[in-house]
Every structure is written in structure tokens, then in C-alpha cells.
N, C-alpha and C positions, 0 to 999 in steps of 0.2 A: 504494500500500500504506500509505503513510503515513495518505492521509486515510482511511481504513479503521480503523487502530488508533488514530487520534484517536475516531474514532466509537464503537469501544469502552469507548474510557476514560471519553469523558462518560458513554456507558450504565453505568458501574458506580457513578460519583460520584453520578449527577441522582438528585434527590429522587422520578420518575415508581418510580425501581423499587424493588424491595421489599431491606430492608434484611440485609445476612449477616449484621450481629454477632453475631448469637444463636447463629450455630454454628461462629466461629470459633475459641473456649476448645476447647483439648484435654482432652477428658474421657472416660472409661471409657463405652463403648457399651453400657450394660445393655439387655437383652430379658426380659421373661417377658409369660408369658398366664394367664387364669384364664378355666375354661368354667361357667356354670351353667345347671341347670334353674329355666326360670322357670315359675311357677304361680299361675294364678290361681283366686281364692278358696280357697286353699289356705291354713289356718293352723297353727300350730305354736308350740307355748312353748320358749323357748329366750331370749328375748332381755331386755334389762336397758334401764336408761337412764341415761345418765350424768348429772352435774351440770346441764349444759346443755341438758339434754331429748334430746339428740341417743339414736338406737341403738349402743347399747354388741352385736357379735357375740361370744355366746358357743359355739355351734354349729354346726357344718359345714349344717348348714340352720334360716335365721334370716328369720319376717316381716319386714322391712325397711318393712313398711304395712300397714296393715289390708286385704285383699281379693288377696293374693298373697304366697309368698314365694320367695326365693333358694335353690336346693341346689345346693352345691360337687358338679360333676364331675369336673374335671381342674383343676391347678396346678402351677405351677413355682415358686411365691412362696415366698419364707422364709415358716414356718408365723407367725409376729408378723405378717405383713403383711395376708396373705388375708383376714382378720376383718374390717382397715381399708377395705382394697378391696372388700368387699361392703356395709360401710357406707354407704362412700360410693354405691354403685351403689343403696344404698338410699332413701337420700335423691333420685336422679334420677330414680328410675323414681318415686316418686312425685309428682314434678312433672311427671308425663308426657311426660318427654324424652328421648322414646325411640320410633323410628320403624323398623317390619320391613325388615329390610334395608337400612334408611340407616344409616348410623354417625356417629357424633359424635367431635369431639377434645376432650378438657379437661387441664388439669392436676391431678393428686392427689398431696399430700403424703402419703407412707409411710413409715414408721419407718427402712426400710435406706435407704433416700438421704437426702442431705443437702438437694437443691433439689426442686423438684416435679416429677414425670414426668408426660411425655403419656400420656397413655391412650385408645386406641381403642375404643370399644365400640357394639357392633348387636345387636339382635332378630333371631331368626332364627326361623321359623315351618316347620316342615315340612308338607310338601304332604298328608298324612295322613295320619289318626289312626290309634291303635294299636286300639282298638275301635270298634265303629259305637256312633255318636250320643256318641261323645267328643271332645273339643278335640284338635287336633292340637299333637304336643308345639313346646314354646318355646321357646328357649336366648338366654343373653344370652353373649356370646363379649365377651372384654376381650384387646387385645393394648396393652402397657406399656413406652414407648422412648424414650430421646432426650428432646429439649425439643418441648412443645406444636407449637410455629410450626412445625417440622421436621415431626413424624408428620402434620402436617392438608395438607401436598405431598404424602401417598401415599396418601389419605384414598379413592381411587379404585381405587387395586391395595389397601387395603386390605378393602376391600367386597367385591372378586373374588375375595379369599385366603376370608374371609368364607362368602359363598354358597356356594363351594367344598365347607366343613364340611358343610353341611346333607346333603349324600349320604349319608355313613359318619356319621350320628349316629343311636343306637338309644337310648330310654328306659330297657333294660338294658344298655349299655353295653359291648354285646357285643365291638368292635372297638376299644377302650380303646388299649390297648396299641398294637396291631399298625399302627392307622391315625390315629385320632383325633391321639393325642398326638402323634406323630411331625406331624402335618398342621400343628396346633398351635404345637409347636416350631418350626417352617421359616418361622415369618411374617419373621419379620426377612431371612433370605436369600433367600427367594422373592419379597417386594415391595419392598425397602428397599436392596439390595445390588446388583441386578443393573446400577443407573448405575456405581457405581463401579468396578465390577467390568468390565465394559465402557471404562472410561475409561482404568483402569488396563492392557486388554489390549490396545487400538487406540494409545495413544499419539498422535502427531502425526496418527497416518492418521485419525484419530474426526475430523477435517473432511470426511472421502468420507460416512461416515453421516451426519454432519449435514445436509447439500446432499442427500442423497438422501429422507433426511426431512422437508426443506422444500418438494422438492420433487413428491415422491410418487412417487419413483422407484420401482420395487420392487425389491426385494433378496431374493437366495436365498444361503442358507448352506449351503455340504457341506466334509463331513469334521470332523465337529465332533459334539461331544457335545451331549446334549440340554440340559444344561445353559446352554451357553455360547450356543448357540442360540436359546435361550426367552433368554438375556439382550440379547442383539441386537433381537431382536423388542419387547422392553419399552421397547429407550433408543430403538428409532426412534416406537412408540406417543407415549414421553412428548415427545418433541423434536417432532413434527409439529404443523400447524398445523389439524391435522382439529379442527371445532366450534367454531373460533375466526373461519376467515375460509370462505368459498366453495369448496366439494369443487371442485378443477379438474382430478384426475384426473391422470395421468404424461405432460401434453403440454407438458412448461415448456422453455423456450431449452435446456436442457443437454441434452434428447432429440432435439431437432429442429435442432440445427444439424449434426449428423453422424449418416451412419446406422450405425455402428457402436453410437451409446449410446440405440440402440430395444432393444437388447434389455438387459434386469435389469442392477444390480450385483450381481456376484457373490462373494463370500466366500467364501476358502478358507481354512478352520482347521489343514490338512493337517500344517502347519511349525509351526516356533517362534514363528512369529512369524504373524499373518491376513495374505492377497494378498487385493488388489484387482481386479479382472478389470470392466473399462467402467463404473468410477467416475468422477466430476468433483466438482471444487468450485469454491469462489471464494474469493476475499480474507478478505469477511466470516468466513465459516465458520473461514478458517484462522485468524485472528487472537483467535477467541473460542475455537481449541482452545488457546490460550496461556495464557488467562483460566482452562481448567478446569486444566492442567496446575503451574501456580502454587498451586493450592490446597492449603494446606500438613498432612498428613496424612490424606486419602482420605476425608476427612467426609463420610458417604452423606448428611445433611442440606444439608451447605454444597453439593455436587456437583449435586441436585436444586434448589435455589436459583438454581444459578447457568443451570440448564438455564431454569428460567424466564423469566429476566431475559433469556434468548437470544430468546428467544420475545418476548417482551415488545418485547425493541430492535427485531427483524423489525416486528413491527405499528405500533411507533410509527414509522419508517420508511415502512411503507404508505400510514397514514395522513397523512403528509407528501405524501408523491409524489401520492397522490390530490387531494390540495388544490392543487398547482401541476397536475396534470392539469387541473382544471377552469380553472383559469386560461388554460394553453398552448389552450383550444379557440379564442379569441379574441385571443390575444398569441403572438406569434414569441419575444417577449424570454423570457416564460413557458417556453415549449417549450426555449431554451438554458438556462434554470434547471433544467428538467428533468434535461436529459442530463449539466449539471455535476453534479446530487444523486448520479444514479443511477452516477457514475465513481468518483464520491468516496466513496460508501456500500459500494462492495465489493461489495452482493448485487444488483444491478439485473436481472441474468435470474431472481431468483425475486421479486422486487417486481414486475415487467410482468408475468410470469406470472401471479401472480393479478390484479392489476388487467385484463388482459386479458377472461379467465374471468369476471369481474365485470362487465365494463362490456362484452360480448360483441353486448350490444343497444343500445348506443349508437356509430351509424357516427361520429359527430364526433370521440369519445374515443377509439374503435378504429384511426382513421386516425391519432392523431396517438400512440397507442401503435407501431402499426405502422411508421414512422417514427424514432422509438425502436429499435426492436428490431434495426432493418437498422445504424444507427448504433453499436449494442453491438456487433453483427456484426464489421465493419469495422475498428472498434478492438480488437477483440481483449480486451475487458476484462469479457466475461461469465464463463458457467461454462466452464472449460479442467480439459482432460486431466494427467494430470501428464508426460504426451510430448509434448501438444501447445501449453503453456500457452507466451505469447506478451506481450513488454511491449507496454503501448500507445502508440501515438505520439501526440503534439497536435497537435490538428488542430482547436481547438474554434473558433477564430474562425471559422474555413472553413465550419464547419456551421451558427453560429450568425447569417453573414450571406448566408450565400448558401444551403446545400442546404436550413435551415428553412423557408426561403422559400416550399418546394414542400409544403407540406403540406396547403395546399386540393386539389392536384394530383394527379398520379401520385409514386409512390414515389422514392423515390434510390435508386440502383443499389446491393447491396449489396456488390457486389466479391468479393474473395475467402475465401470463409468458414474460419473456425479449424478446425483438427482433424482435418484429412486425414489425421494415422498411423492404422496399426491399433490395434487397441483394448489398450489401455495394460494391462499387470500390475500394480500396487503391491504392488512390493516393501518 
């Protein structure tokens, strides 16, 4: 356990990951949005020009460029702000930076804050028009939070909150009220909130989700509201390593060492508290729930930050153990570098796992994986139950001169495998 939270602590110090400062300051979490119609070739007098050349808005619809302009639909902004904020959005869409459905993060200085705020903003294009042989209408949606660095980590639930709108959006602006704003409103608790919110409701146990997420375990939730729900589903989305490394699918060490955890983890919101029902972790996982739980004040920026740098330690990790894999194919010594990384690193049933899925086409590498894995067995120091978790004993010279030995050969025995209770509760 120790060299596990050594491991840790270089992954928050080393220069490879990305830095918190930014969201350490306790600061007031504002939110607001602004929605416009955008139009092209569309002009209108209304607007001024300051000293600088810059557009001065003096009207809820203001050209911001020659061949389009801006109309205010929905805002939350102090009314001094709004004018600001379509200036600026005026100035970008004239640079042509601005892409259907991509969103972008900047910072914009507004008059009610003192530092600059991030700002979210996307083209939205509806499917179509309101008359034949007419454009179909345009919106350019801004949502406004936090520090830059912060909103461009939800840049992805941000787009999906996004496209979302495009449903309940009419040119008359029929569902204002009843859908639009309220949709509007919600971006901050609906893509921003739901880490911390999560963090704060699992506690110590948010290491069962983590490992389930690394792993691809699948998780069902009952007795829960849909809220709390859709928040689970979002921290295992953001925690996974889908897009990053090799879809490998729900066949990692934590399934197949016991046939009690082939079927789902199960979440039950029932109580005060969520149970656990055929969860596992490991070291890694528990040691980096210490990391979120130290986070002083429930920063949904710093929380997200730090989910990365999880992410981040996993691959640089992988990518370790892959390079003495290629080494272990032609060195013994290699191979006990191997198995000392993978004790001392805490996660080595989800590092073989993917290497495994990976290198599935090379016998040289799969044998000396496979080898590995019996060896994790044995010790006891993969993913464990929280009834059947188990210290390891040392035994490393033993493997590292004698059962390495056999890795051209047949396997070594695996002995007696962990996790014979029944399938654990967490309570």
C-alpha cells in the first residue's frame, strides 16, 4: 500500500500532469447563459463604434459584421453585461471561429466580475427550415462559469447539454418559458456538478466506481432517482479509459478471477447511504479516493482535474509496463521488473488487462502476460472484494529465480485463487 501512495504523490507533484492551481482559490461559482439568433445576411442599425473601432451594442439585436447579425433570445446576464457579451461574440464570429456544433472555451472580461470568465459557446443549426427554400434557423448558445482551464474539462458534456437545445428551439419562441430557459438554466448542474456530486455521495466507496470504470465493468443502479443516476453514469463516462486506450470490453482480472463478479456492480441508493453489491477495487483506486477527498471545498473544476490526472497516472503507468513488457520477451530479469512495477503500482489487474486486449496477437507478449497474471493470482495483490481482500506475502525472489524461468514453457500453477466468499455488500 505504501508503494501505491508513493505513486500517487509523484503523480500529483511530476511536471507530466496538468496543473490544479487554477482552481484551488475559493471563489463564488457564478453561472449564467445567453441564447441568440444568428442570421445571416441579415442587417440592422443599431450599433455605434467606440474609440477603438471596436462595436459598441446598443440593441437587443446588433450587426456585430457586415453579412449577419446577433438577436438576444434568452439571458440570465445583468442587463450591463449582455451588450458586452455579444460584442465580444461579435468580434469571433467574425473571425470565423465558430464551428456547428463544436464549441469553443475563451475567457471574456464583463463588467460584474472582477477576473475573466470562461465562456462556452456553439452554432447550432436546426435540421429544418421554417419555410421551403429558407435557411434553417441558427443559434449561437453561450454558457458562462468558472475559470477558462476549468469549463474547456466539460467542453464534451458541454456540446451534449448543447445539441440537446436544438429540439425545443422555435424561431417564435414558443416554449421560452416552459422548456428553453429552464434547459438553459440547468447547464451548470447537469454537466458540471454531477463529479462532485457523486464524490461527495460515495465517499470512501467512489474507489468501487473507479475500478469499475477502469475496468468496464458494468454497473446498474436501483432505487435511486433519476437524478442521482444520470450522475453515476456521467463520473463512470468521465473516469473510463474509452478513446484513450483499446475497447477491451468487461473481461479484466476483477471478472475472471471469481465467478461471483461476472455479473454487474450493483448500486443501491435505497438507504442513506449507496451499497455495493459485486464491487472490487484495488490499492491504486483507493489511494487516489484520498486525493479527491482532501480537496478542500467541492471544487466541480478542481474535482474534474483531478479525475484526469487519475486517468492520466493509469496510462503513464501502461505505458511503463508496456516498455519492460517488451523487454521481459527476451530477459527473465525484465519479467521480475515486471511483476515488482505491477505490486508496487497498486493497479496491475487493470494494467494487464489492457495490455493483454492489446497485444492479444502477439503469442511472445501474451505468454509472458499470462504469467503475470497467475503470479497476481497467487499473491493476492490484484483487484479484491472488500470480504475477500487479502495481504500479500513475499515471495518475489522465489518467482524471480526460479518460476520466471518457465516462461518459454508451460505456465506456473496458479494455486489458490482470491475471492471465494459470496458476493460482498458494501456497506
Amino acid at each position: 500500500m505504501l508503494q501505491a501512495q508513493v505513486s500517487v504523490a509523484e503523480s500529483m507533484d511530476g511536471d507530466e500532469l496538468r496543473s490544479e492551481d487554477s482552481f484551488v482559490e475559493e471563489r463564488p461559482c457564478i453561472h449564467y447563459y445567453a441564447l441568440y439568433l444568428y442570421q445571416a445576411g441579415s442587417l440592422s442599425h443599431g450599433a455605434a463604434e467606440s474609440d477603438d473601432g471596436s462595436p459598441v451594442c446598443t440593441t437587443r439585436e446588433t450587426p456585430p459584421a457586415e453579412g449577419f447579425s446577433l438577436s438576444l433570445v434568452d439571458t440570465n446576464l445583468p442587463a450591463e453585461s449582455e451588450p458586452e457579451l455579444r460584442s465580444f461574440m461579435a468580434k469571433r464570429l467574425s473571425r470565423g471561429a465558430l464551428f456547428v456544433g463544436m464549441g469553443n472555451v475563451v475567457s471574456v472580461e464583463l463588467s460584474f466580475a472582477e477576473d475573466a470568465v470562461g465562456c462556452y459557446y456553439c452554432l447550432l443549426r436546426q435540421e429544418q427550415a421554417c419555410d421551403p427554400g429558407s435557411r434553417p434557423p441558427e443559434y449561437v448558445v453561450c454558457f458562462l462559469g468558472g475559470p477558462e482551464k476549468g469549463l474547456d474539462l466539460f467542453r464534451l458534456e458541454l456540446d451534449k447539454h448543447a445539441e440537446r437545445l436544438k429540439a425545443i428551439l422555435d424561431p417564435q419562441a414558443a416554449h421560452l418559458d416552459t422548456r428553453v430557459s429552464p434547459h438553459l438554466a440547468g447547464w451548470f448542474a447537469e454537466s458540471v456538478l454531477p463529479i462532485s456530486r457523486v464524490v461527495t455521495l460515495f465517499q470512501e466507496k467512489l474507489a468501487y466506481l473507479l475500478h469499475a470504470a477502469l475496468s468496464s465493468t458494468p454497473v446498474e443502479v436501483k432505487n435511486s432517482d433519476v437524478e442521482t443516476e444520470n450522475d453515476i453514469f456521467r463520473f463512470l463516462s468521465s473516469a473510463s479509459l474509452h478513446g484513450l486506450v483499446q475497447d477491451h470490453g468487461a473481461t479484466s482480472l476483477c471478472v475472471t478471477t471469481t465467478e461471483e463478479l461476472h455479473k454487474p456492480v450493483t448500486v443501491d441508493c435505497g438507504g442513506s447511504q449507496p451499497r455495493l453489491i459485486h464491487a472490487a477495487s484495488n490499492a491504486f483506486c483507493e489511494d487516489w479516493v484520498q486525493v479527491f477527498m482532501n480537496s478542500a471545498g467541492g471544487n466541480p473544476f478542481l474535482f474534474r482535474q483531478k479525475l484526469e490526472n487519475f486517468k492520466l497516472k493509469v496510462i503513464q503507468d501502461m505505458n511503463n509496463l508496456k516498455r519492460l513488457l517488451r523487454q521481459a520477451d527476451t530477459s527473465h530479469y525484465a519479467l521480475f521488473r515486471c511483476y515488482t512495477f505491477l505490486k508496487n503500482c497498486g493497479n496491475g489487474d487493470i494494467l494487464l488487462d489492457v495490455v493483454r486486449a492489446e497485444q492479444a496477437e502477439n503469442p511472445e507478449s501474451s505468454g509472458v502476460v499470462s504469467v503475470l497474471e497467475e503470479f497476481i493470482r497467487d499473491e493476492g495483490f490484484g483487484a479484491q472484494t472488500a470480504l475477500s481482500r487479502m495481504n500479500a506475502t513475499s515471495k518475489i525472489s522465489h518467482f524471480a529465480w526460479g518460476e520466471f524461468t518457465h516462461v518459454g514453457s508451460s505456465s506456473p500453477s496458479a494455486g489458490a485463487l482470491c475471492g471465494s466468499n459470496p458476493p460482498p455488500q458494501i456497506q
